[in-house]
Backbone bond lengths (Angstrom), bond angles and torsions (degrees), N, CA, C in turn:
res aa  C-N    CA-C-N  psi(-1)  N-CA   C-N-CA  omega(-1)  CA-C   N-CA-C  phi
1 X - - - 1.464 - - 1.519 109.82 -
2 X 1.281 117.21 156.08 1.767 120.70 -159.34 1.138 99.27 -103.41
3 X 1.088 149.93 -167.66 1.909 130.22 -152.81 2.200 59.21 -157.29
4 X 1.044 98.54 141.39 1.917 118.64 157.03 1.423 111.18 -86.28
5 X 1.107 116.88 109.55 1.542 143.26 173.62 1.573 102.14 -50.17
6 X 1.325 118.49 112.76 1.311 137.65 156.11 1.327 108.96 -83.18
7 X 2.106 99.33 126.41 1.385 116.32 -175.18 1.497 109.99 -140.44
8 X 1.349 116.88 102.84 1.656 132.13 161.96 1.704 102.47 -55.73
9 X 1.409 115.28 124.39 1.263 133.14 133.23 1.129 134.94 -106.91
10 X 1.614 115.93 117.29 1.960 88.34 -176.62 1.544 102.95 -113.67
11 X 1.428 111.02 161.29 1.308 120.39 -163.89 1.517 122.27 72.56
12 X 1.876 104.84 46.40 1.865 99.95 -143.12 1.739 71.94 -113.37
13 X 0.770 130.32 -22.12 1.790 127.48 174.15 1.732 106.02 -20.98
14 X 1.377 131.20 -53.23 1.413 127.68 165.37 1.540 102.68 -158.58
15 X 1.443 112.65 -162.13 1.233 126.76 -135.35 1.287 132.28 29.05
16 X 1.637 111.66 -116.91 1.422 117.76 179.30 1.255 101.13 -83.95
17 X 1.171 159.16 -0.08 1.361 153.86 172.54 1.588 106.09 -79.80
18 X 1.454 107.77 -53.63 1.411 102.92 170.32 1.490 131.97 -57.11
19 X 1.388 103.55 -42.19 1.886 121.94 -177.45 1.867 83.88 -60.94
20 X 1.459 123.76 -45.40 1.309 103.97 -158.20 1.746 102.25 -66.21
21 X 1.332 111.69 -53.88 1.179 107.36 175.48 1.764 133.24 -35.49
22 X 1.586 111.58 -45.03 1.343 136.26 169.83 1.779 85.56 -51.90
23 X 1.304 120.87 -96.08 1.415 112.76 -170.04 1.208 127.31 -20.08
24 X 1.325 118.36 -45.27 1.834 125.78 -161.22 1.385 93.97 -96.35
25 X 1.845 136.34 -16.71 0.878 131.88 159.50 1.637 124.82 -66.31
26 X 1.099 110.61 -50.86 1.529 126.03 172.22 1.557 103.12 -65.59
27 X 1.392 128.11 -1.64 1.555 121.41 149.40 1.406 126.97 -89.02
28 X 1.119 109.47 -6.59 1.212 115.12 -171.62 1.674 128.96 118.12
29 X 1.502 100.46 1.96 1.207 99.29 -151.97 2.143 94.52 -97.95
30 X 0.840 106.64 164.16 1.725 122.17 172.80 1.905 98.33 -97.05
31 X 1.392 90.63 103.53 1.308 89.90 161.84 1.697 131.09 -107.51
32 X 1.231 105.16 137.77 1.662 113.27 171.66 1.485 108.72 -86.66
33 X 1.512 107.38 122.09 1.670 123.74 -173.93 1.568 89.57 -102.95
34 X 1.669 100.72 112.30 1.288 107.49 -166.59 1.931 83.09 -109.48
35 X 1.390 118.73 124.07 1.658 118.91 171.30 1.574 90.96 -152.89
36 X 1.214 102.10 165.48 1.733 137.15 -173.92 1.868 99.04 -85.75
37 X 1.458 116.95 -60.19 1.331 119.93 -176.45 1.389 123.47 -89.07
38 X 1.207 107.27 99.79 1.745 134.80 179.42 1.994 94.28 -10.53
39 X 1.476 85.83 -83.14 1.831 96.78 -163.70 1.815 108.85 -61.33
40 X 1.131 112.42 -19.63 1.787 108.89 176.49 1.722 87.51 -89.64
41 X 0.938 153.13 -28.60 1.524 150.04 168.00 1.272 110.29 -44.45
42 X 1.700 112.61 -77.94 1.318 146.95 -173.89 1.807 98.58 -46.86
43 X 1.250 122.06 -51.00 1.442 130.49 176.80 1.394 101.43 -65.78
44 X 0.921 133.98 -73.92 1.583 145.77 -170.76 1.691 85.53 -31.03
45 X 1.322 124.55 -70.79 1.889 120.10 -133.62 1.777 75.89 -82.37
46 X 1.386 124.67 -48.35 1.696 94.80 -173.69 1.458 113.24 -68.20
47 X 1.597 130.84 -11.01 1.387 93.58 -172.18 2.010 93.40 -82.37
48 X 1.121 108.80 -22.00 1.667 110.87 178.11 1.293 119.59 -56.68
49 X 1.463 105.17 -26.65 1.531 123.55 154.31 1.266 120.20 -42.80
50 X 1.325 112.71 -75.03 1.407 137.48 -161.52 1.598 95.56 -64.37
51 X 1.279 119.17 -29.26 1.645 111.88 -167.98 1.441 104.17 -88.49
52 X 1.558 122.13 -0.81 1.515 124.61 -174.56 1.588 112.55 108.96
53 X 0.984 121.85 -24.47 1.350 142.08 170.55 1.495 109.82 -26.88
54 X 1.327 129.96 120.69 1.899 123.66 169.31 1.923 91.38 -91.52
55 X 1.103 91.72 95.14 1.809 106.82 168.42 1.111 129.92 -119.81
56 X 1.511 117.54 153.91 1.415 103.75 -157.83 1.963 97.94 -157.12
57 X 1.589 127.28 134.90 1.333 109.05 -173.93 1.239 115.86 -97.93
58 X 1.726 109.47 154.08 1.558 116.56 -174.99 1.533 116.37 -124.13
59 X 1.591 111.46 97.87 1.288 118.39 -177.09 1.672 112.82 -41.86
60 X 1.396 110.61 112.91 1.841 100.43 -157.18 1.644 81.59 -151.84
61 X 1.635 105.55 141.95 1.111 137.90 159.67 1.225 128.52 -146.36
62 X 1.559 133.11 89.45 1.621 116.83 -138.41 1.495 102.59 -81.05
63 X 1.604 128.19 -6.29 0.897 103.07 166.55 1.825 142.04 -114.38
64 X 1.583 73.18 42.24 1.946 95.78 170.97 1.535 114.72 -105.77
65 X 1.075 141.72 124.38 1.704 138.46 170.10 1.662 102.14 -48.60
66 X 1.152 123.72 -43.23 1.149 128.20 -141.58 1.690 102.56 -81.62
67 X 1.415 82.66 -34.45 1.563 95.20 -160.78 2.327 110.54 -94.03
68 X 1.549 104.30 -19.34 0.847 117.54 137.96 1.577 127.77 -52.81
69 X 0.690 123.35 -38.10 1.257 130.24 -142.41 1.649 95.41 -106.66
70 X 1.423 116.59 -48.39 1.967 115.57 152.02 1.494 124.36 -57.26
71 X 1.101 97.22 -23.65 1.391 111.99 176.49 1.805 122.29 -40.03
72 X 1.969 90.07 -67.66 1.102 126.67 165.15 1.730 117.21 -57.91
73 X 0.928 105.25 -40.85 1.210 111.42 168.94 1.550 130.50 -46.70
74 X 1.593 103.79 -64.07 1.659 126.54 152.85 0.816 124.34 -74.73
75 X 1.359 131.03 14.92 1.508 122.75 149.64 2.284 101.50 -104.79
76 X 1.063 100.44 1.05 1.251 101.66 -174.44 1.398 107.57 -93.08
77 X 1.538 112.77 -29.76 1.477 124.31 168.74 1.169 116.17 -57.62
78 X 1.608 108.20 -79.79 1.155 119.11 173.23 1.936 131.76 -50.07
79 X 0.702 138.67 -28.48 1.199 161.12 151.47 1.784 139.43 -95.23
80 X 1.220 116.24 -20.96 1.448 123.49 -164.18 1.365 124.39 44.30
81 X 0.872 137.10 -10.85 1.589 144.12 -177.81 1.983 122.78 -139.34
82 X 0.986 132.79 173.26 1.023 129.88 130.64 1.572 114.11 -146.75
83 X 1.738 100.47 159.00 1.451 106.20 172.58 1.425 115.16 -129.15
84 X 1.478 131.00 22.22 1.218 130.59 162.13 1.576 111.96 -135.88
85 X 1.269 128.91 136.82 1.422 118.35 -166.11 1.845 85.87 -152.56
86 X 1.784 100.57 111.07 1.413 112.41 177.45 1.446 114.21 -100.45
87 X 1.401 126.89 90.15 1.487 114.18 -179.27 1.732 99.55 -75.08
88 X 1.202 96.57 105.99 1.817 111.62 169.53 1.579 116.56 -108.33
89 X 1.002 111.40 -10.90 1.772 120.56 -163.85 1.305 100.19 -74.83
90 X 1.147 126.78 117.89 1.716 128.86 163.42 1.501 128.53 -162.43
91 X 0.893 104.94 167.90 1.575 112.50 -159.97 1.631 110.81 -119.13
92 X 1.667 121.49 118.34 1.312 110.85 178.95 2.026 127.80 -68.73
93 X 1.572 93.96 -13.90 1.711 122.88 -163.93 1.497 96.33 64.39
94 X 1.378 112.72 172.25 1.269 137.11 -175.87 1.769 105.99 -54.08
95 X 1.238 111.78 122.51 1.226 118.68 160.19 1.646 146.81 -117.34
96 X 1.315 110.97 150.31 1.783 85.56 -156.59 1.767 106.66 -95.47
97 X 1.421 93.69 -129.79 2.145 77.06 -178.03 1.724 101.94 -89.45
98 X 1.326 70.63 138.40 2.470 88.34 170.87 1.632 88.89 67.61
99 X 1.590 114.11 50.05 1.244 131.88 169.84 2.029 119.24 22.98
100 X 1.700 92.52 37.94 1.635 97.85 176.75 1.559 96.81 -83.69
101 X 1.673 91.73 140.48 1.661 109.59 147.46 1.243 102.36 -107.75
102 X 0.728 129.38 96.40 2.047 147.80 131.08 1.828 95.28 -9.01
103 X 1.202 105.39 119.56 1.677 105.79 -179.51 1.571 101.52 -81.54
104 X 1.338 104.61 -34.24 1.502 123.84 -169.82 1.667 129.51 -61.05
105 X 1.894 92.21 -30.81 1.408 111.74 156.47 1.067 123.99 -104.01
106 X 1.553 134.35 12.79 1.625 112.24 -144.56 1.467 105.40 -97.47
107 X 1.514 121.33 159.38 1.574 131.44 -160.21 1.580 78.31 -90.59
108 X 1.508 106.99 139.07 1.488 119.33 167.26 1.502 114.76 -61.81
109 X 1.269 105.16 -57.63 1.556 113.39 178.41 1.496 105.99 -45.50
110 X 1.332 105.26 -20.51 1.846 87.11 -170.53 1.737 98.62 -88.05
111 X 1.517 109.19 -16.35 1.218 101.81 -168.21 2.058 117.29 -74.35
112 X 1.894 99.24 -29.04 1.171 121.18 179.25 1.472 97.22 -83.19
113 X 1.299 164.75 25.67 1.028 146.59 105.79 1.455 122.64 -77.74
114 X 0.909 127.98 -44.58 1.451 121.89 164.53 1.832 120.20 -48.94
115 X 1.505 112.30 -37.53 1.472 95.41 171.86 1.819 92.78 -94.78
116 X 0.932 140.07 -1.21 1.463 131.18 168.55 1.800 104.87 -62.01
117 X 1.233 121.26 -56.24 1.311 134.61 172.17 1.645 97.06 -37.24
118 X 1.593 97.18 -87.81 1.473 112.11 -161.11 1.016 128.58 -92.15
119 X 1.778 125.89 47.22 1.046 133.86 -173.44 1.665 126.40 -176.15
120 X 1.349 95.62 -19.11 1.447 120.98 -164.58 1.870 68.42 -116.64
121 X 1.332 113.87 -89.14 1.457 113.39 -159.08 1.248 133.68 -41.49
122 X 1.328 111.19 -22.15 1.876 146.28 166.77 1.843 81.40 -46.65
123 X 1.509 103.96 -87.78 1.654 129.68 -153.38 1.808 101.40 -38.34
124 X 2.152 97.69 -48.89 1.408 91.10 175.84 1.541 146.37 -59.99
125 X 0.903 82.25 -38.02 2.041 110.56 171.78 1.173 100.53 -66.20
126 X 1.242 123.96 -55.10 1.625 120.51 -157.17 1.525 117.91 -76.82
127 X 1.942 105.00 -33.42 1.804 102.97 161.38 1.403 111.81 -76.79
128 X 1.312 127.94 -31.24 1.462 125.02 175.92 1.491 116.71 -60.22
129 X 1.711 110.37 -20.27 1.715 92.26 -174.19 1.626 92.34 -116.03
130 X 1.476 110.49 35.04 1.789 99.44 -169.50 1.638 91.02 -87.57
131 X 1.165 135.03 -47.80 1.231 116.29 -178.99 1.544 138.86 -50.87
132 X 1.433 101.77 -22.15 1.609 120.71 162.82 1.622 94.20 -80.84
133 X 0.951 140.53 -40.70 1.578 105.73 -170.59 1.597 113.58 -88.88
134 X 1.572 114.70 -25.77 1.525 98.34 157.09 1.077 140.27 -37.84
135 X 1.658 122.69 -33.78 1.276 134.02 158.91 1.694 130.73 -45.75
136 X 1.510 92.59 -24.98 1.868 105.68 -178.30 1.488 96.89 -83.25
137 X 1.319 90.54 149.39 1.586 113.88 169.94 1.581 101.69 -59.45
138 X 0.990 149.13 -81.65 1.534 172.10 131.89 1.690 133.36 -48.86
139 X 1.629 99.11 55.94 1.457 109.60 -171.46 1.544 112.58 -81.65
140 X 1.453 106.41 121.90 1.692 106.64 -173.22 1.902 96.98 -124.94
141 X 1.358 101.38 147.94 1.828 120.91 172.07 1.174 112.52 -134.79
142 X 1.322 93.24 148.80 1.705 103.31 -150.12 1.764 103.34 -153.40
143 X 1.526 98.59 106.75 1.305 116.50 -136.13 2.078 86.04 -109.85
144 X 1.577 106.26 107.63 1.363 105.22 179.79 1.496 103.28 -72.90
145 X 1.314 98.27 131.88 1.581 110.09 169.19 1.117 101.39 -113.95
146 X 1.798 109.17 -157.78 1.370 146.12 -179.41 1.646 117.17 -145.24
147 X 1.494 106.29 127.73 1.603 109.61 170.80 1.337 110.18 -42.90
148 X 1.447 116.63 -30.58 1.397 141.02 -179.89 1.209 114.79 -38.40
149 X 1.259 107.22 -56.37 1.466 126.48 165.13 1.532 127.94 -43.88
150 X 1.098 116.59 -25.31 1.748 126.18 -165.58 1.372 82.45 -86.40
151 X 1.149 101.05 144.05 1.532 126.01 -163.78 1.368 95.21 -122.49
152 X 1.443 122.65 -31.90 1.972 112.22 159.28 1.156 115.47 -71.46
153 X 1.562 121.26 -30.77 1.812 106.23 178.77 1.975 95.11 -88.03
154 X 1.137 117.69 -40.45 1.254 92.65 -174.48 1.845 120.72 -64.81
155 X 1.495 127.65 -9.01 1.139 140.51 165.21 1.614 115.82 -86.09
156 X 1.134 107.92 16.55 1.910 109.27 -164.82 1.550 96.20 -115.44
157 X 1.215 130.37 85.91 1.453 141.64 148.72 1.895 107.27 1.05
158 X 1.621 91.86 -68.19 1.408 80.63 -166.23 1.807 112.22 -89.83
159 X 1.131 119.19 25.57 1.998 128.40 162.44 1.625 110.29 -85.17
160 X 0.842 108.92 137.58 1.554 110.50 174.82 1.523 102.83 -83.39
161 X 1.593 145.09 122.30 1.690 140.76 -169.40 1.455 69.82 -114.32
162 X 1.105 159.93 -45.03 1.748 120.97 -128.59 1.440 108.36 92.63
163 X 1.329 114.79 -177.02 1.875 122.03 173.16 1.225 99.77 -80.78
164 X 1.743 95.73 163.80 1.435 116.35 173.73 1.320 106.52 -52.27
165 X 1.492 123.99 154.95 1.272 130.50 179.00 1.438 120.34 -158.04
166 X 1.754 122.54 44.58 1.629 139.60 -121.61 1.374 64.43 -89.81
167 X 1.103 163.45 69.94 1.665 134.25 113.94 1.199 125.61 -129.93
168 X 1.806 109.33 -34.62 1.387 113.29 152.82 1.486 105.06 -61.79
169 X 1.212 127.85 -79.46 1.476 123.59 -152.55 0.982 128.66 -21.70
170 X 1.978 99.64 -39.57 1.475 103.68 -148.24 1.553 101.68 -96.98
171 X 1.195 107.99 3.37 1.678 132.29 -163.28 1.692 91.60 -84.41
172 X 1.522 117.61 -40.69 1.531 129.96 -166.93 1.271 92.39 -80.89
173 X 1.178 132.95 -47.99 1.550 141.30 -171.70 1.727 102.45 -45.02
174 X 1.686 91.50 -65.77 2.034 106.39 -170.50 1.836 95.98 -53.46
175 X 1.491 117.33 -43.88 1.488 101.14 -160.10 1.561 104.78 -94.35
176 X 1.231 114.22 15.54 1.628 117.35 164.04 1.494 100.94 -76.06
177 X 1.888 109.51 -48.84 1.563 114.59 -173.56 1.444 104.51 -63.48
178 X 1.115 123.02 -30.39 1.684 120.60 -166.58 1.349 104.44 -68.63
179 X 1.293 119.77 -34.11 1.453 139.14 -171.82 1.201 101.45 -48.39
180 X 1.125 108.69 -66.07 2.049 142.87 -162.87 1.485 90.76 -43.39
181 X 1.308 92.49 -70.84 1.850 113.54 -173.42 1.114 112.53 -46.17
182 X 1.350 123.55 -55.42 1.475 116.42 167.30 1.425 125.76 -63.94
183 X 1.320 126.41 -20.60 2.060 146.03 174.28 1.817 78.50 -49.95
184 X 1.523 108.67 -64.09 1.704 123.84 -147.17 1.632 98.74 -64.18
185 X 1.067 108.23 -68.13 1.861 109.81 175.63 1.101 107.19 -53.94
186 X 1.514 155.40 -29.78 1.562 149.21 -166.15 2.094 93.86 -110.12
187 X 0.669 107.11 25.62 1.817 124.65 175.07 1.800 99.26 -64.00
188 X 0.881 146.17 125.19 1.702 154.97 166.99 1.651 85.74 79.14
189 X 1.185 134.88 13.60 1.579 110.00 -165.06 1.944 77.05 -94.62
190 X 1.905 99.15 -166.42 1.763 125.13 171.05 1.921 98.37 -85.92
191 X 1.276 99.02 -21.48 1.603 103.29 -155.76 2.000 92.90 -73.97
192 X 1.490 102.13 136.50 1.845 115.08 -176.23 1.486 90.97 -127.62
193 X 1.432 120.09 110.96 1.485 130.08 178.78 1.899 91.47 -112.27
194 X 1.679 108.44 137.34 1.070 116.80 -178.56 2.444 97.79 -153.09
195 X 1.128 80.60 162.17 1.353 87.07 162.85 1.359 122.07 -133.37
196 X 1.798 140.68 156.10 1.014 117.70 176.08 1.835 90.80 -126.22
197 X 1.568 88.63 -172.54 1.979 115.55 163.93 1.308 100.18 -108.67
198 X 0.826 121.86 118.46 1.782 130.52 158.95 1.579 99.61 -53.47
199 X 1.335 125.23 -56.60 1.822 133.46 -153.17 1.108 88.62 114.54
200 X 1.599 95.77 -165.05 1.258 119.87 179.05 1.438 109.13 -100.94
201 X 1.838 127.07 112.76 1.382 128.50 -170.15 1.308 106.70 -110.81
202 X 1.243 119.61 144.25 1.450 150.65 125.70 1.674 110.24 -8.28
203 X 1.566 119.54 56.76 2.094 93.95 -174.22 1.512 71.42 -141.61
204 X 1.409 111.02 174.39 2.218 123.03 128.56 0.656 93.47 8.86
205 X 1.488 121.97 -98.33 1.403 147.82 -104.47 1.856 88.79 -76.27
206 X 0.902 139.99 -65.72 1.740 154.62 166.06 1.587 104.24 -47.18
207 X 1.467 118.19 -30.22 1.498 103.78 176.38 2.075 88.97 103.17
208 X 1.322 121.11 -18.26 1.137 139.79 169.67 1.458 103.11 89.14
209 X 1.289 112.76 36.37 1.583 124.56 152.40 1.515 124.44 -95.46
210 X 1.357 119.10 138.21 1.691 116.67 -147.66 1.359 121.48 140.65
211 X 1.192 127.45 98.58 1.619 140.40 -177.94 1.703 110.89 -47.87
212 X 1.409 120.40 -15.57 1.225 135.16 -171.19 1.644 112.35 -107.79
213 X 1.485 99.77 140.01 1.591 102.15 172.82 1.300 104.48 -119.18
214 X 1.664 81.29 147.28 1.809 95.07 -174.23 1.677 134.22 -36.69
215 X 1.162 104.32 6.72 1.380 111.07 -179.77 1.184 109.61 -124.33
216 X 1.655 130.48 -29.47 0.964 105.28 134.70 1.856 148.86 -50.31
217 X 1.003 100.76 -24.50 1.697 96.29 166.25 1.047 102.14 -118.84
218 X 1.682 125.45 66.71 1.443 125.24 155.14 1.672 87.84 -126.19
219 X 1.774 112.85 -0.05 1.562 104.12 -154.68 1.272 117.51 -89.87
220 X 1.755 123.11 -0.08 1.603 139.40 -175.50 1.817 92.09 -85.00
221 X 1.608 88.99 -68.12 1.689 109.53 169.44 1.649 118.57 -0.73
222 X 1.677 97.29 -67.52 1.569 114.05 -165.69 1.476 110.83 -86.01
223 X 1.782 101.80 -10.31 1.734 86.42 -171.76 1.823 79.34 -101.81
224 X 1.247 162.07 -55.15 1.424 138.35 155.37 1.432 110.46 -1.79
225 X 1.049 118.92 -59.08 1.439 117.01 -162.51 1.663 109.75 -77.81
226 X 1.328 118.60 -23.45 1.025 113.44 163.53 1.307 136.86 -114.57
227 X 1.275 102.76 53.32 1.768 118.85 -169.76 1.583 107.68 -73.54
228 X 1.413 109.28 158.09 1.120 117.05 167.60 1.481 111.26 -78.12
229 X 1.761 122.85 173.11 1.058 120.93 178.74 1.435 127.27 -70.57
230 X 1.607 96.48 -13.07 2.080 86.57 165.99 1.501 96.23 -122.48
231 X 1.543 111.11 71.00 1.323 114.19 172.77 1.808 102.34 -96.62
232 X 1.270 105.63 155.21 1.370 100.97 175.62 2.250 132.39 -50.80
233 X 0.927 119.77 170.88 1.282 116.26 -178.50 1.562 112.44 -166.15
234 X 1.652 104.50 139.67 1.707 99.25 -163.85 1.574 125.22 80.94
235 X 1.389 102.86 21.71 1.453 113.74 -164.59 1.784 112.75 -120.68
236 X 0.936 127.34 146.87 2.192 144.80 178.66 1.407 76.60 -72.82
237 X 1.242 133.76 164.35 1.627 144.68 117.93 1.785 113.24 -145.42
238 X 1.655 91.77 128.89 1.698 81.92 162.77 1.734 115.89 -116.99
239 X 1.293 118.94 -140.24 1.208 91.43 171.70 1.640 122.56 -85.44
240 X 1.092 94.00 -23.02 1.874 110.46 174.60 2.238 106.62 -51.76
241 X 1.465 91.59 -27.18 1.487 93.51 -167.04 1.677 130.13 109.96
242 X 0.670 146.16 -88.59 1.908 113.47 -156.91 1.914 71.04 -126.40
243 X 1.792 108.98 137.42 1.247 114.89 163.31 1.094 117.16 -117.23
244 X 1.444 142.52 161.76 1.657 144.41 -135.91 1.309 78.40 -111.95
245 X 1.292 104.14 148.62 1.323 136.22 -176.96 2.087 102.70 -80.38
């Protein structure tokens, strides 16, 4: 008998967090809808329900200990293990018009929540649920980035990046490095840590501007998450394939 693949998403309440969940659900997998807001939670796992989905919600805020830390807990109840862990949850911070952050003006505080979200909150979740994924035969994390993040295309004169964006960007930059760091410590282990780019999507989170639908950039996401055992680790991918650091 085949053991059902346990899969953490957090921030899976909608957009690309949800489409990722829908995907890894429609494989078979049991996903945990890890969100902050009860009733966008509670909605999320029944419509995942309703689509056939074995779903289930995870009171999650990555940037509380406490609440991390129950997190892990109820997915330890309910399940005992996990083997997919999607850090999707992130925050763009306040942006001004044609979504520039001005490095020159920017409020610090906005900058320490934005890498608190996406960088600090990545690190928290991901040591809090490492002991559930040691337990999997084939535990993979799959760390949503941004092209944004590449610090060779965003330094390349002749690439088009978009506007300045000194608090997100540089937030994609740190959790590309966190990535690395974790590839280097999980080295001879089962564990395959990768990050991807969604593109530019269609959700909230964009204001719902974006040539892409959420399932399309949930679609790098789900094939990370379901790598084989000599699948790559410590690696950019979008859908085009390997992106410069």
């Amino acid at each position: 008998m085949i053991e059902t693949k346990i899969a953490l998403v957090t921030g899976a309440n909608q957009g690309i967090g949800y489409a990722i969940g829908t995907g890894l659900g429609a494989l078979g997998y049991r996903v945990a809808v890890g969100a902050r807001d009860a009733v966008r939670r509670d909605t999320a796992v029944e419509k995942l329900r309703a689509a056939g989905v074995d779903a289930f919600g995870v009171p999650l805020d990555v940037t509380g200990d406490q609440s991390v830390t129950g997190a892990a807990e109820l997915i330890e109840r309910q399940a005992g293990r996990l083997d997919v862990l999607v850090n999707n949850a992130g925050i763009s911070g306040q942006l001004g018009a044609d979504w520039v952050q001005d490095p020159t003006t920017l409020d610090l505080d906005l900058v320490r929540r934005v890498v608190e979200t996406n960088v600090v909150g990545v690190i928290r979740v991901t040591n809090a649920m490492l002991p559930l994924l040691r337990r999997s035969s084939s535990p993979r994390i799959v760390n949503i980035s941004s092209s944004v993040g590449s610090v060779t295309l965003q330094a390349d004169p002749e690439v088009e990046v978009g506007p300045v964006m000194a608090a997100y960007a540089p937030s994609k930059s740190f959790l590309n490095a966190v990535t690395v760091q974790y590839a280097r410590q999980f080295a001879g282990t089962n564990i395959l840590i990768n990050a991807t780019c969604p593109g530019l999507v269609a959700t909230a989170f964009t204001g719902f501007h974006g040539p892409r639908t959420p399932a399309q950039g949930a679609a790098t996401a789900i094939r990370l998450a379901t790598l084989p055992n000599d699948g790559p680790s410590g690696a950019f991918f979008d859908d085009e394939g390997v992106v410069p650091w």
